[in-house]
Jmol script that loads the backbone (N, CA, C; Angstrom):
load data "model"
ATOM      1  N   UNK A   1     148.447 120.016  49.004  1.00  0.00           N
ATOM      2  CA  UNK A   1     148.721 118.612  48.779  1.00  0.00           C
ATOM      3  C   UNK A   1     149.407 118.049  50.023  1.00  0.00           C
ATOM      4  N   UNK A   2     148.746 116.591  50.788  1.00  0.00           N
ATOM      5  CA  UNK A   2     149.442 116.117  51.794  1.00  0.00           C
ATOM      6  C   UNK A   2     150.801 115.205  51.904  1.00  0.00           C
ATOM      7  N   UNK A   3     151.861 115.240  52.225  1.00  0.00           N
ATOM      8  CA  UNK A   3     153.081 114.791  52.014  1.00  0.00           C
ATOM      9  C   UNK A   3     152.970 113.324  53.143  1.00  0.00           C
ATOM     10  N   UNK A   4     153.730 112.480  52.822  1.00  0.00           N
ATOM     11  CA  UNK A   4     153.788 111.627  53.708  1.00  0.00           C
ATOM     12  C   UNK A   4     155.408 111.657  54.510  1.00  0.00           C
ATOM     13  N   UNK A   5     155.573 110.934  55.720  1.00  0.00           N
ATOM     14  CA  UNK A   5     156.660 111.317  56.301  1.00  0.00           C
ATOM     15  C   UNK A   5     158.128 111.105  55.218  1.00  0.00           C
ATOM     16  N   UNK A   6     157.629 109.990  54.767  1.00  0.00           N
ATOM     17  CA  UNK A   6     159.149 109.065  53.538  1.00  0.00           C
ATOM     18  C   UNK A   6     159.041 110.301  52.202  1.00  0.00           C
ATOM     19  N   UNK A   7     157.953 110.987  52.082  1.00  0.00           N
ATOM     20  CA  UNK A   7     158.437 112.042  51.273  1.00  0.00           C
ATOM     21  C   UNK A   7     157.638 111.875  49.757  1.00  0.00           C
ATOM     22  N   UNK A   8     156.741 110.613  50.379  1.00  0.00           N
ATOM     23  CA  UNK A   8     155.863 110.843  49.083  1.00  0.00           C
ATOM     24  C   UNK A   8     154.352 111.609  49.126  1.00  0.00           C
ATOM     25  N   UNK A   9     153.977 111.166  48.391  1.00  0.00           N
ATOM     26  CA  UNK A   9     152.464 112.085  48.459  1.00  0.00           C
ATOM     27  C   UNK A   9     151.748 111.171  48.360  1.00  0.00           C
ATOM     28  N   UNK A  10     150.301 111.253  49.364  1.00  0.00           N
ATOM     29  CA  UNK A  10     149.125 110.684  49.558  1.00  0.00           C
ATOM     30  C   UNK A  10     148.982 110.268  48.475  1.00  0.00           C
ATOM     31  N   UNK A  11     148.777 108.795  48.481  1.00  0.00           N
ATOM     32  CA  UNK A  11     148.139 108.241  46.946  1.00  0.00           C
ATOM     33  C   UNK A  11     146.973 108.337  47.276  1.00  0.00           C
ATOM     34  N   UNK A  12     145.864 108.035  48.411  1.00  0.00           N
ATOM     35  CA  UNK A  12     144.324 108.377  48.327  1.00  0.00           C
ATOM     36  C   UNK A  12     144.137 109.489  47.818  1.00  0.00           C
ATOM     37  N   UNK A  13     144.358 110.487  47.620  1.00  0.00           N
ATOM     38  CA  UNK A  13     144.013 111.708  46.889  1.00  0.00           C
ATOM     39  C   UNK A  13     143.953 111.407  45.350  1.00  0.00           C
ATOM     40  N   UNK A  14     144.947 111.104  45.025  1.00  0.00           N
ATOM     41  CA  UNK A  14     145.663 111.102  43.227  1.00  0.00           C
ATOM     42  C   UNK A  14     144.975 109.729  43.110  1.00  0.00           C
ATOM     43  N   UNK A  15     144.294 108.709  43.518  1.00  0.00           N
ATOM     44  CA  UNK A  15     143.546 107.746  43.054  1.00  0.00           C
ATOM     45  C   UNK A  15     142.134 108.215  43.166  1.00  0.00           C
ATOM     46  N   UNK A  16     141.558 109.016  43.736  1.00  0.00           N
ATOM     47  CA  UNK A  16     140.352 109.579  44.033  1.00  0.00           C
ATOM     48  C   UNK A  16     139.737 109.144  45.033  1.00  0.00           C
ATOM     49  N   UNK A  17     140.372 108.504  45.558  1.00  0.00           N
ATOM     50  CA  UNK A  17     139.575 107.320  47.161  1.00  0.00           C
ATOM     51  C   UNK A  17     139.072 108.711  48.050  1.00  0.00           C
ATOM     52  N   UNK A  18     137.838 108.690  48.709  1.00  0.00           N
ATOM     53  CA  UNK A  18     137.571 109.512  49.564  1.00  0.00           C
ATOM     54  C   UNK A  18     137.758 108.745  50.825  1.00  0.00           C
ATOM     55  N   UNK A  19     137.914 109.376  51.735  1.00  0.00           N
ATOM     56  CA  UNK A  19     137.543 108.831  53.314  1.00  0.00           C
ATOM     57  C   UNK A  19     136.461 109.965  53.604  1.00  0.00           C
ATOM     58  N   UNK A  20     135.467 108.876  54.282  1.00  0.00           N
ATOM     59  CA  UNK A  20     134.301 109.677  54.597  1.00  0.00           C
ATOM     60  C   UNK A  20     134.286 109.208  56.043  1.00  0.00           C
ATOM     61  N   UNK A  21     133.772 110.575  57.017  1.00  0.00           N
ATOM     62  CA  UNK A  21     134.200 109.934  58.214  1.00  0.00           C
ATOM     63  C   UNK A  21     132.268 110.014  58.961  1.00  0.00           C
ATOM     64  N   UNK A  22     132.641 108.752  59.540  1.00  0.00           N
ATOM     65  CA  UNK A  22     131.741 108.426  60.402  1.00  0.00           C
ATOM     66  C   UNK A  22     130.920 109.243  61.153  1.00  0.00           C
ATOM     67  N   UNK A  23     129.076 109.364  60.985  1.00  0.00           N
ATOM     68  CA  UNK A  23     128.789 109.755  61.727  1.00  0.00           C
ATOM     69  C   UNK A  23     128.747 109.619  63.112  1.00  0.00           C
ATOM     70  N   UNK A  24     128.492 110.864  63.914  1.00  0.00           N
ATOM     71  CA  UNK A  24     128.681 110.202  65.223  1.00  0.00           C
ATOM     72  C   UNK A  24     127.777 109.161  66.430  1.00  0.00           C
ATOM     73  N   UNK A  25     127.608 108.527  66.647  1.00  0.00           N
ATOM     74  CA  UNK A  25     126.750 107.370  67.414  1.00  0.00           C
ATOM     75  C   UNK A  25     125.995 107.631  69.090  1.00  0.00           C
ATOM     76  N   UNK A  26     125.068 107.243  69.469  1.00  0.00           N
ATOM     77  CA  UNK A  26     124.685 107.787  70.881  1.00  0.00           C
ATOM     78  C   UNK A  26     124.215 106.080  71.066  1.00  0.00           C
ATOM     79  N   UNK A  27     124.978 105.684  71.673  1.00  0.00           N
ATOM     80  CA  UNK A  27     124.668 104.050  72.225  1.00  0.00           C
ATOM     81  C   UNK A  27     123.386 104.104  73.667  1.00  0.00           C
ATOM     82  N   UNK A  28     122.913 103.305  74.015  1.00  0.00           N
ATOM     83  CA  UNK A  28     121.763 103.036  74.842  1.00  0.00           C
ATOM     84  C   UNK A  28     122.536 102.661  76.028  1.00  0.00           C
ATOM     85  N   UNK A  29     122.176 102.838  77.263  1.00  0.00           N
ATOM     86  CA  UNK A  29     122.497 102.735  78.566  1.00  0.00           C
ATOM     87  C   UNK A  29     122.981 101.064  78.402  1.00  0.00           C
ATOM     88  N   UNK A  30     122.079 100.741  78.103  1.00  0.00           N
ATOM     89  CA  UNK A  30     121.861  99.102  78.084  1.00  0.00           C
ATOM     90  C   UNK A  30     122.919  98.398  76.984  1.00  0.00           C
ATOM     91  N   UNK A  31     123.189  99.137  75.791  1.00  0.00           N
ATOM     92  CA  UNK A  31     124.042  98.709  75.179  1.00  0.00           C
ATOM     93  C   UNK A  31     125.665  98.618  75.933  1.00  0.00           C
ATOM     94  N   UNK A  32     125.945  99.850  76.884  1.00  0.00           N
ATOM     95  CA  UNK A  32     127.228 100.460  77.330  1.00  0.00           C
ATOM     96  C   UNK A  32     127.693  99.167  78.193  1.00  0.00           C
ATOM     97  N   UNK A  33     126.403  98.765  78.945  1.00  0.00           N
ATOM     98  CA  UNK A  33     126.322  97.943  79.937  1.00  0.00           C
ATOM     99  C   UNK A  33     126.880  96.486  79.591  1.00  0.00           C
ATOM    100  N   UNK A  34     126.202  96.215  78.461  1.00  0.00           N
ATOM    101  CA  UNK A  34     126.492  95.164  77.611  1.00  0.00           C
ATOM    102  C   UNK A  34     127.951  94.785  77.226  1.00  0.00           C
ATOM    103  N   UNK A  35     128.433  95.841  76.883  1.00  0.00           N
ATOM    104  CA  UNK A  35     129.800  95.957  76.057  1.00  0.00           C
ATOM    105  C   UNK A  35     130.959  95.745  77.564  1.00  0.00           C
ATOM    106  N   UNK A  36     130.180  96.918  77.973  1.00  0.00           N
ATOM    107  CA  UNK A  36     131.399  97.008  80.079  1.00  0.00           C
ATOM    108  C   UNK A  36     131.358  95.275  80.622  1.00  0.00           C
ATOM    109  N   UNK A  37     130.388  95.033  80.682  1.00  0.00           N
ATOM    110  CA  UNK A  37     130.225  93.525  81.168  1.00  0.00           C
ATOM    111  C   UNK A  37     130.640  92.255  80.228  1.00  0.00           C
ATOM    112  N   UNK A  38     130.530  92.741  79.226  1.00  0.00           N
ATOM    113  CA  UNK A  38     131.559  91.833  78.316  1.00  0.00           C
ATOM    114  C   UNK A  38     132.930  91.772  78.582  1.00  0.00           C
ATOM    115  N   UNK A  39     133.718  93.234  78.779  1.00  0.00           N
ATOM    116  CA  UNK A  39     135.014  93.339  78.596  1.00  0.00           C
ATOM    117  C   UNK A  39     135.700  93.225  80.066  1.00  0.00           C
ATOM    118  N   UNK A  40     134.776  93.063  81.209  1.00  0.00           N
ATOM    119  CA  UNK A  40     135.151  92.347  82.223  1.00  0.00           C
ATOM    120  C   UNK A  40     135.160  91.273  83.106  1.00  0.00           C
ATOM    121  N   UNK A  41     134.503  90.577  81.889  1.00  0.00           N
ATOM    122  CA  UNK A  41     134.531  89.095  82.335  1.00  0.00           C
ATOM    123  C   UNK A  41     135.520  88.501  81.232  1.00  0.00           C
ATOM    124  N   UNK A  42     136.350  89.211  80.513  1.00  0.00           N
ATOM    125  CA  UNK A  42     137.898  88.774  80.503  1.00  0.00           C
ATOM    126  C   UNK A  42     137.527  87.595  79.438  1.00  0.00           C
ATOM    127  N   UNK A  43     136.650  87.475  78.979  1.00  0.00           N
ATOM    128  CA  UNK A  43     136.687  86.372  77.990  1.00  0.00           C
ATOM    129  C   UNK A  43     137.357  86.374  76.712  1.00  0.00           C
ATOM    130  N   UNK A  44     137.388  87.854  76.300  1.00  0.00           N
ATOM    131  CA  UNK A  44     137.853  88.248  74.915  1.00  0.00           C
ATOM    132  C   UNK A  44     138.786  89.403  74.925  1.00  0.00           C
ATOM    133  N   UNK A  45     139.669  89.396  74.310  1.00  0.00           N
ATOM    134  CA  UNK A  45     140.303  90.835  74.106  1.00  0.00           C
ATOM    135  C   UNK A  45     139.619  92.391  73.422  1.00  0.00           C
ATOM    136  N   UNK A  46     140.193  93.385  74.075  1.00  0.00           N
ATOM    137  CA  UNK A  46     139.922  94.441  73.627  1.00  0.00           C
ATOM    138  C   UNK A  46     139.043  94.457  72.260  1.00  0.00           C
ATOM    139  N   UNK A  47     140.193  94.223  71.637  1.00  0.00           N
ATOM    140  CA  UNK A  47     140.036  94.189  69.806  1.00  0.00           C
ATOM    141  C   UNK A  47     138.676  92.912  69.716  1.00  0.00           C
ATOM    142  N   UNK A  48     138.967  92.119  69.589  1.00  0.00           N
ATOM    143  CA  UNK A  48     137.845  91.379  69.793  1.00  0.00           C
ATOM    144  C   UNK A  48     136.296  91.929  69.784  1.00  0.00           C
ATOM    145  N   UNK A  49     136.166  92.405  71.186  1.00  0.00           N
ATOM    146  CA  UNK A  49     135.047  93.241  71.510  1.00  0.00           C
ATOM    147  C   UNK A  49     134.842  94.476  70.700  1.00  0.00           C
ATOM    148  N   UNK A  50     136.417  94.851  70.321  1.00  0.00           N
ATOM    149  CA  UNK A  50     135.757  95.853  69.670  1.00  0.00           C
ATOM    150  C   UNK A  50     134.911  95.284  68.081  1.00  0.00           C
ATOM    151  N   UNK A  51     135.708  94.491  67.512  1.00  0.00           N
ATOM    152  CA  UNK A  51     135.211  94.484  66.237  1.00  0.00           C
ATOM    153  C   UNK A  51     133.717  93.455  66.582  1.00  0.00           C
ATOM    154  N   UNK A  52     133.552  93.169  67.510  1.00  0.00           N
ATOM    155  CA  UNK A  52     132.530  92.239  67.685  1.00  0.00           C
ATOM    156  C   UNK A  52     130.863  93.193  67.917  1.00  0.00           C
ATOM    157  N   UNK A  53     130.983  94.634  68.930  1.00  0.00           N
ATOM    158  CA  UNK A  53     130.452  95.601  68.708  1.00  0.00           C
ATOM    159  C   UNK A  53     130.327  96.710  67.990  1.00  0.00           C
ATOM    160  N   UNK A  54     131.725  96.486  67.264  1.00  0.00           N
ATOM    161  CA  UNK A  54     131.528  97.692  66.325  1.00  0.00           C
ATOM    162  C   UNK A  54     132.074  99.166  67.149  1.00  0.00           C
ATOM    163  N   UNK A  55     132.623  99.065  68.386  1.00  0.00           N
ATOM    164  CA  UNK A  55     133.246 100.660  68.597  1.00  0.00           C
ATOM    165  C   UNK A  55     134.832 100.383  68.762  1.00  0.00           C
ATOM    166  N   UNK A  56     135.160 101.581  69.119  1.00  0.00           N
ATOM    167  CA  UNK A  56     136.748 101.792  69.512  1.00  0.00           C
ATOM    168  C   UNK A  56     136.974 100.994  70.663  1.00  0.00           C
ATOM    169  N   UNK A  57     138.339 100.351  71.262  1.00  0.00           N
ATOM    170  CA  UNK A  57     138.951  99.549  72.279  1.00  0.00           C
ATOM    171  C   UNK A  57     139.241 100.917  73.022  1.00  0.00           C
ATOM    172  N   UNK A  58     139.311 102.031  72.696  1.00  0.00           N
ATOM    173  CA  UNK A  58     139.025 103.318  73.967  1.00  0.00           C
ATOM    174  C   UNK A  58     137.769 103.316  74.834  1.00  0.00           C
ATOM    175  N   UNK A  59     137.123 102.998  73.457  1.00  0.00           N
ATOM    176  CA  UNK A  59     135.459 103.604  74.526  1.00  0.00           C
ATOM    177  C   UNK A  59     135.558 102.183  74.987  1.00  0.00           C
ATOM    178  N   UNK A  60     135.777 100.892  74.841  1.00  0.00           N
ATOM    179  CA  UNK A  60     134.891 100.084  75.945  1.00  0.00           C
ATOM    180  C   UNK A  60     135.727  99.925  77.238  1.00  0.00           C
ATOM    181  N   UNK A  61     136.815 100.616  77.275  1.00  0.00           N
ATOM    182  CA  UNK A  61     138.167 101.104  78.594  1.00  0.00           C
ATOM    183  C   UNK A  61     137.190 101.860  78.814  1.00  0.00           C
ATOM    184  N   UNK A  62     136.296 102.854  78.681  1.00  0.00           N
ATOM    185  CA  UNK A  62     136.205 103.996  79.502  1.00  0.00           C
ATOM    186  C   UNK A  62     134.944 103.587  79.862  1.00  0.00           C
ATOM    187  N   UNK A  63     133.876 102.428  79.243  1.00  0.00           N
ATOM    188  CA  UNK A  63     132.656 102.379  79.971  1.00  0.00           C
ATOM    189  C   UNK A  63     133.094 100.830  80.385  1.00  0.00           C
ATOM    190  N   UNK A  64     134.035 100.545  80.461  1.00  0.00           N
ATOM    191  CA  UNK A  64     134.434  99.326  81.580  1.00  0.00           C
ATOM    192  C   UNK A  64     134.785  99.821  83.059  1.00  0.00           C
ATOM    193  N   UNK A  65     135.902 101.320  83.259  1.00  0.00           N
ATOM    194  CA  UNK A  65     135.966 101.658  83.823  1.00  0.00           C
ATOM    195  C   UNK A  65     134.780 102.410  84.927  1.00  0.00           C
ATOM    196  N   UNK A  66     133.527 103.574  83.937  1.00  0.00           N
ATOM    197  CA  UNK A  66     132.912 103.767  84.452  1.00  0.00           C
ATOM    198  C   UNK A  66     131.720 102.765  85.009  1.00  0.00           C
ATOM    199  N   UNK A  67     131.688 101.491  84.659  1.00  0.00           N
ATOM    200  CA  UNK A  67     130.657 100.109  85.351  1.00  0.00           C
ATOM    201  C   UNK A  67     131.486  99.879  86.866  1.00  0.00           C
ATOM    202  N   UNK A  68     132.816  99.892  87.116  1.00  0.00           N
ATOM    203  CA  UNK A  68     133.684  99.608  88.336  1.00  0.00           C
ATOM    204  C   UNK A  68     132.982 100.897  89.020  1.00  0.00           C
ATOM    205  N   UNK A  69     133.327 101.866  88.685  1.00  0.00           N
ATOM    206  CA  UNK A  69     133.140 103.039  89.759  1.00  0.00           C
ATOM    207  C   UNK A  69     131.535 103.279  89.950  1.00  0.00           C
ATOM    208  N   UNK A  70     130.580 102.984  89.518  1.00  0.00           N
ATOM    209  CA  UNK A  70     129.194 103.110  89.854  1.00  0.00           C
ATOM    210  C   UNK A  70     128.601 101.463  90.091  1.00  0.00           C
ATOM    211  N   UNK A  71     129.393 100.698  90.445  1.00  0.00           N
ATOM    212  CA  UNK A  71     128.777  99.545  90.786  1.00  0.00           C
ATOM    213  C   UNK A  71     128.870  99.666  92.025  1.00  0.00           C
ATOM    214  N   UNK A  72     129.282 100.401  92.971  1.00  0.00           N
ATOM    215  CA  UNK A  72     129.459 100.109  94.565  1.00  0.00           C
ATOM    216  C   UNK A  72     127.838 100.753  95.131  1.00  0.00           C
ATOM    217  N   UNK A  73     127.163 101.539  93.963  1.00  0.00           N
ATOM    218  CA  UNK A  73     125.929 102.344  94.080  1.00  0.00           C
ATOM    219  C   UNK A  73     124.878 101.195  93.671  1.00  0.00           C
ATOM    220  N   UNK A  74     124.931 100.367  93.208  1.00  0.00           N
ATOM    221  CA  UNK A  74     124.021  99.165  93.162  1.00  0.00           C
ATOM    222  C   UNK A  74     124.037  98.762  94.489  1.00  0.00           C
ATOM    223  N   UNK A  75     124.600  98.988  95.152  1.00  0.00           N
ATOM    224  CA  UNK A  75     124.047  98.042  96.929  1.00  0.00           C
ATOM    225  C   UNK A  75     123.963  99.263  98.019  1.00  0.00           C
ATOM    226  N   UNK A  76     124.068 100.186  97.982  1.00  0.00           N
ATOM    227  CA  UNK A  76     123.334 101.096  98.825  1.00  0.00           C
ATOM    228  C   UNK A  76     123.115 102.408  99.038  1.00  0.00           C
ATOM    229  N   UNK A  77     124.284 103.131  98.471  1.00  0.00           N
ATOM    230  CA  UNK A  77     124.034 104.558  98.558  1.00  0.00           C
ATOM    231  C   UNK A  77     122.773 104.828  97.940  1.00  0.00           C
ATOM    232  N   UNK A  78     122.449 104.675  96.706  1.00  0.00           N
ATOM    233  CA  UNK A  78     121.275 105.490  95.892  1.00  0.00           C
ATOM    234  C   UNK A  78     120.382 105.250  96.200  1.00  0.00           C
ATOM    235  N   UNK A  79     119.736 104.191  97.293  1.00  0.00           N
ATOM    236  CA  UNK A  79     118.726 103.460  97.939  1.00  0.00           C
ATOM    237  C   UNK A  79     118.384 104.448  98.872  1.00  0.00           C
ATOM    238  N   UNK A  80     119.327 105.259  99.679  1.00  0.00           N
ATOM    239  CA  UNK A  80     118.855 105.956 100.830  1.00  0.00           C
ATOM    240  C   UNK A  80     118.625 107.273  99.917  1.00  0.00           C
ATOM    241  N   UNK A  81     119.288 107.677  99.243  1.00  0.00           N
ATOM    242  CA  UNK A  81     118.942 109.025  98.367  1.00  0.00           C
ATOM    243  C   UNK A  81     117.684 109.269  98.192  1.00  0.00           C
ATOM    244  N   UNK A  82     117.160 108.092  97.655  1.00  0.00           N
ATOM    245  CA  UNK A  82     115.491 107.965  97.060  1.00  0.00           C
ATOM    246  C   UNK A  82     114.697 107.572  98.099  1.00  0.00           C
ATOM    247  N   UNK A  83     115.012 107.342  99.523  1.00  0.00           N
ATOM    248  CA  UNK A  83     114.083 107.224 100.555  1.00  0.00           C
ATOM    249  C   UNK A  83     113.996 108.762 101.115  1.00  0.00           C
ATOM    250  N   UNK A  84     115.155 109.503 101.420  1.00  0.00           N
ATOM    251  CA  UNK A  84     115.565 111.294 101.549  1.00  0.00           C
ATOM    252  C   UNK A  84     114.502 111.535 100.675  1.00  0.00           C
ATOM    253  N   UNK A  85     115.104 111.610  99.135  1.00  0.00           N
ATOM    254  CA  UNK A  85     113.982 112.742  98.630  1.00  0.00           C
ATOM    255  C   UNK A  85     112.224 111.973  98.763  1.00  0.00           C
ATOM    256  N   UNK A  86     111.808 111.046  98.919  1.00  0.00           N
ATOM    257  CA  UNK A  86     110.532 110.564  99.602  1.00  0.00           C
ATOM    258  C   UNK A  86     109.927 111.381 101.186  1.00  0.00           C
ATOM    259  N   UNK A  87     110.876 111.486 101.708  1.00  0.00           N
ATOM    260  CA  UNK A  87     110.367 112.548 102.612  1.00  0.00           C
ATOM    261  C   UNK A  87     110.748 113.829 102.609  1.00  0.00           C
ATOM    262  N   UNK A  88     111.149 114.401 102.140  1.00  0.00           N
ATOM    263  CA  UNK A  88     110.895 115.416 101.530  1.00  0.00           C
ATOM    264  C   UNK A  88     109.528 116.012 100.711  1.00  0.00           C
ATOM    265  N   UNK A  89     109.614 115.006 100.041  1.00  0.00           N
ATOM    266  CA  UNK A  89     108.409 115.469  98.865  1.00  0.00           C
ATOM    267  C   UNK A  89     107.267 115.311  99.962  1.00  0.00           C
ATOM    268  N   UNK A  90     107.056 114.271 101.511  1.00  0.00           N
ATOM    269  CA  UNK A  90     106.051 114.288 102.246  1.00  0.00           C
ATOM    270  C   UNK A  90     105.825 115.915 103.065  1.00  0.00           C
ATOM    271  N   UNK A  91     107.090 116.374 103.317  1.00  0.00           N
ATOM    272  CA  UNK A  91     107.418 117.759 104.077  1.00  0.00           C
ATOM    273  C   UNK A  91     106.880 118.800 103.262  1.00  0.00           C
ATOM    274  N   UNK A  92     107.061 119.023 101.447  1.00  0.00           N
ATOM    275  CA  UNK A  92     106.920 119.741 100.929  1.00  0.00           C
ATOM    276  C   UNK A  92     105.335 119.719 100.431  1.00  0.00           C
ATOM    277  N   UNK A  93     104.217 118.676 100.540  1.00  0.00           N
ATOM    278  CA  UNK A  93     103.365 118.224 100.509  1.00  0.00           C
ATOM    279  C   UNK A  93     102.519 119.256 101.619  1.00  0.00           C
ATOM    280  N   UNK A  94     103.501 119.521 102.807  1.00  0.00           N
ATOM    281  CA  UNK A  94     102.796 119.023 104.064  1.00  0.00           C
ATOM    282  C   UNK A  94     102.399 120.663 104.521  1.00  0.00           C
ATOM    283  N   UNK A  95     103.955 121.432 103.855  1.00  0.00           N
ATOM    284  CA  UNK A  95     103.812 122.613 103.738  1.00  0.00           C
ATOM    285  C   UNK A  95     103.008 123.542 102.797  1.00  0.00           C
ATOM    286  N   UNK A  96     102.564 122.502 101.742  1.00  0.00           N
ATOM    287  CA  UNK A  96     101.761 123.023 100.898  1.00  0.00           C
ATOM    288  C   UNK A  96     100.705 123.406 101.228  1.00  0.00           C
ATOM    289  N   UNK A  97      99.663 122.222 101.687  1.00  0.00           N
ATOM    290  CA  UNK A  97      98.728 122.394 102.360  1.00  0.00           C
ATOM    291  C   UNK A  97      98.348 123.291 103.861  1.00  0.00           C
ATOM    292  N   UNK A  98      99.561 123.514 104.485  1.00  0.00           N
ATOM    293  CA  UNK A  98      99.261 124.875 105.358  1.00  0.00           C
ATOM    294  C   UNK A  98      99.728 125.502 104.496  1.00  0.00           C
ATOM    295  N   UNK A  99      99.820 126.223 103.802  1.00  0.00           N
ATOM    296  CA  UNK A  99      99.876 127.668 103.088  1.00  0.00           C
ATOM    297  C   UNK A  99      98.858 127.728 102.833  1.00  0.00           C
ATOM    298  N   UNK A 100      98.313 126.806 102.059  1.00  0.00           N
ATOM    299  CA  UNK A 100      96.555 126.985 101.367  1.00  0.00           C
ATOM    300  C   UNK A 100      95.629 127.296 102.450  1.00  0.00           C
ATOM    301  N   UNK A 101      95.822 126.892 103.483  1.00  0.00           N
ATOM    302  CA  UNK A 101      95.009 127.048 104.524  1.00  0.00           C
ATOM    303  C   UNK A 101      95.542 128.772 104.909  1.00  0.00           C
ATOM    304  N   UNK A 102      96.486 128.571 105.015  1.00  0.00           N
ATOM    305  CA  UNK A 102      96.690 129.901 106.171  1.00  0.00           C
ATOM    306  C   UNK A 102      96.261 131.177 104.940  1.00  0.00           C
ATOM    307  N   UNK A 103      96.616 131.071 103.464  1.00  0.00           N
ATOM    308  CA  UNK A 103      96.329 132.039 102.708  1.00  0.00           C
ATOM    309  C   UNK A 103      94.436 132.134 102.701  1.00  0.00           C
ATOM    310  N   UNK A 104      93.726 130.941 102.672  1.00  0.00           N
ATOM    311  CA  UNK A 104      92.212 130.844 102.440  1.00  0.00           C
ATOM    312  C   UNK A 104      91.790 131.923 103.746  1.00  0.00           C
ATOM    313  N   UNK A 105      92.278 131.301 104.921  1.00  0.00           N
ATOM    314  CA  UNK A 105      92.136 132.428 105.904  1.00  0.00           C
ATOM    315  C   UNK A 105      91.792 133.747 105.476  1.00  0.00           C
ATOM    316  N   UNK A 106      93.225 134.137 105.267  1.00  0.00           N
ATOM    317  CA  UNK A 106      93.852 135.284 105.222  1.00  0.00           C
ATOM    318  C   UNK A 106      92.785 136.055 104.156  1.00  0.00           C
ATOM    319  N   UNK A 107      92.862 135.487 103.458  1.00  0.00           N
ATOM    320  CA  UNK A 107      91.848 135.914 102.364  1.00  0.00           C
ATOM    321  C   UNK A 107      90.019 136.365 102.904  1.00  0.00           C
ATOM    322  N   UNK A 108      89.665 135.287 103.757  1.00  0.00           N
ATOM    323  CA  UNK A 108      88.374 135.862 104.317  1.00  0.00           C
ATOM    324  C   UNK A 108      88.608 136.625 104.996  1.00  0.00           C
ATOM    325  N   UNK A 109      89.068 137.004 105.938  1.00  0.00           N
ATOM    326  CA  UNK A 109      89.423 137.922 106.909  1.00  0.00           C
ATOM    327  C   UNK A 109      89.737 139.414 106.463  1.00  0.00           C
ATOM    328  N   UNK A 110      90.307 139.592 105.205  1.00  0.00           N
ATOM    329  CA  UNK A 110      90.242 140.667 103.900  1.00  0.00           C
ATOM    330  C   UNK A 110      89.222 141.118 103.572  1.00  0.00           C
ATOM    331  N   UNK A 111      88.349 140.027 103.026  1.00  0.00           N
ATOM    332  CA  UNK A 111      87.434 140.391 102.502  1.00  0.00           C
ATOM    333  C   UNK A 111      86.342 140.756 103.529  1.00  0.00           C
ATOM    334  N   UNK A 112      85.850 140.065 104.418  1.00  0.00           N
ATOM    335  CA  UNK A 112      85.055 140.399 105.611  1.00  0.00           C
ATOM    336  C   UNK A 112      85.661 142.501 106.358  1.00  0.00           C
ATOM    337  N   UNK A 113      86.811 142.178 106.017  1.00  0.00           N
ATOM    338  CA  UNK A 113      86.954 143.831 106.483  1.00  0.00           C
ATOM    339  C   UNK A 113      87.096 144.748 105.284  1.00  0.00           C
ATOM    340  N   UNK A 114      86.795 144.214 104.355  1.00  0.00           N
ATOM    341  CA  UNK A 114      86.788 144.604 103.144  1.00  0.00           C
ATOM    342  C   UNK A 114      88.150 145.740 102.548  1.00  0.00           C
ATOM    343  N   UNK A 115      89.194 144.910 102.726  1.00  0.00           N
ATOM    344  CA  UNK A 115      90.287 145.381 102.022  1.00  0.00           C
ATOM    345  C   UNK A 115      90.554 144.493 100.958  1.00  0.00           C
ATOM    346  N   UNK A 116      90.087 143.633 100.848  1.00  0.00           N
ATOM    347  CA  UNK A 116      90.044 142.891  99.349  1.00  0.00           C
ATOM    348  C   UNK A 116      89.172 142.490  98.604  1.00  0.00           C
ATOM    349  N   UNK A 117      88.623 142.875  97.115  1.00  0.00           N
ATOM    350  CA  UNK A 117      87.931 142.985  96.722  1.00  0.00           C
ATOM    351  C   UNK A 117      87.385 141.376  96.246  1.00  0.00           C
ATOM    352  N   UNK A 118      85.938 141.293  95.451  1.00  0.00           N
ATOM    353  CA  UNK A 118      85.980 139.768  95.390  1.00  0.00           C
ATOM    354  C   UNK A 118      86.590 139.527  94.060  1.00  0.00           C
ATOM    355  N   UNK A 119      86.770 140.523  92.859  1.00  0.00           N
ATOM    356  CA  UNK A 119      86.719 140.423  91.761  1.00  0.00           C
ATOM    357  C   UNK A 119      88.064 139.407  91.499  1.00  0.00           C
ATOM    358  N   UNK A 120      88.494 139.506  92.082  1.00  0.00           N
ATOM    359  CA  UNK A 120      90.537 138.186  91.998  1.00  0.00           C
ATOM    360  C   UNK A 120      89.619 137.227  91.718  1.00  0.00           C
TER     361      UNK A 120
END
end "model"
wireframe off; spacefill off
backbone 0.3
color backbone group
């Protein structure tokens, strides 16, 4: 039985009230975005937003915070990232195609001296 600090006992129990607790939620990129950009254009309070979306005044601190720290990546870092791995994928392309070559070789040159059979 749960005691309360003043020394009484939980009346939700002895009335039969359950608390049923909330499943847990996976919000959309776009929703987070929504909520972060709400709560920093300062129009409304915490509470506000919260009861207006429906989550905790924790979480929209922590995806207000994380919109500040990945907004400096909207104007240029991730731009050059994705031009890097673009050449790359041209290099790895590039190497592909000499292997195929140098193995097709390799392969007649086997077989013509007949150390490799055709049956592969």
């Amino acid at each position: 039985m749960d005691f309360l600090p003043d020394g009484g006992e939980d009346s939700r129990r002895e009335s039969g009230v359950k608390m049923t607790k909330r499943p847990r939620r996976n919000h959309t990129a776009a929703f987070k975005a929504k909520v972060a950009l709400a709560a920093v254009k300062g129009d409304r309070t915490l509470t506000e937003l919260a009861q207006q979306f429906d989550v905790h005044p924790n979480q929209i601190t922590t995806w207000k915070g994380q919109l500040r720290e990945g907004a400096a990546g909207v104007f240029g870092q991730e731009k050059n990232e994705a031009k890097e791995a673009i050449v790359d994928l041209k290099a790895l392309h590039a190497k592909i195609g000499e292997l195929t070559l140098e193995n097709d070789f390799l392969e007649g040159a086997l077989t013509k001296a007949g150390l490799l059979s055709a049956k592969r």
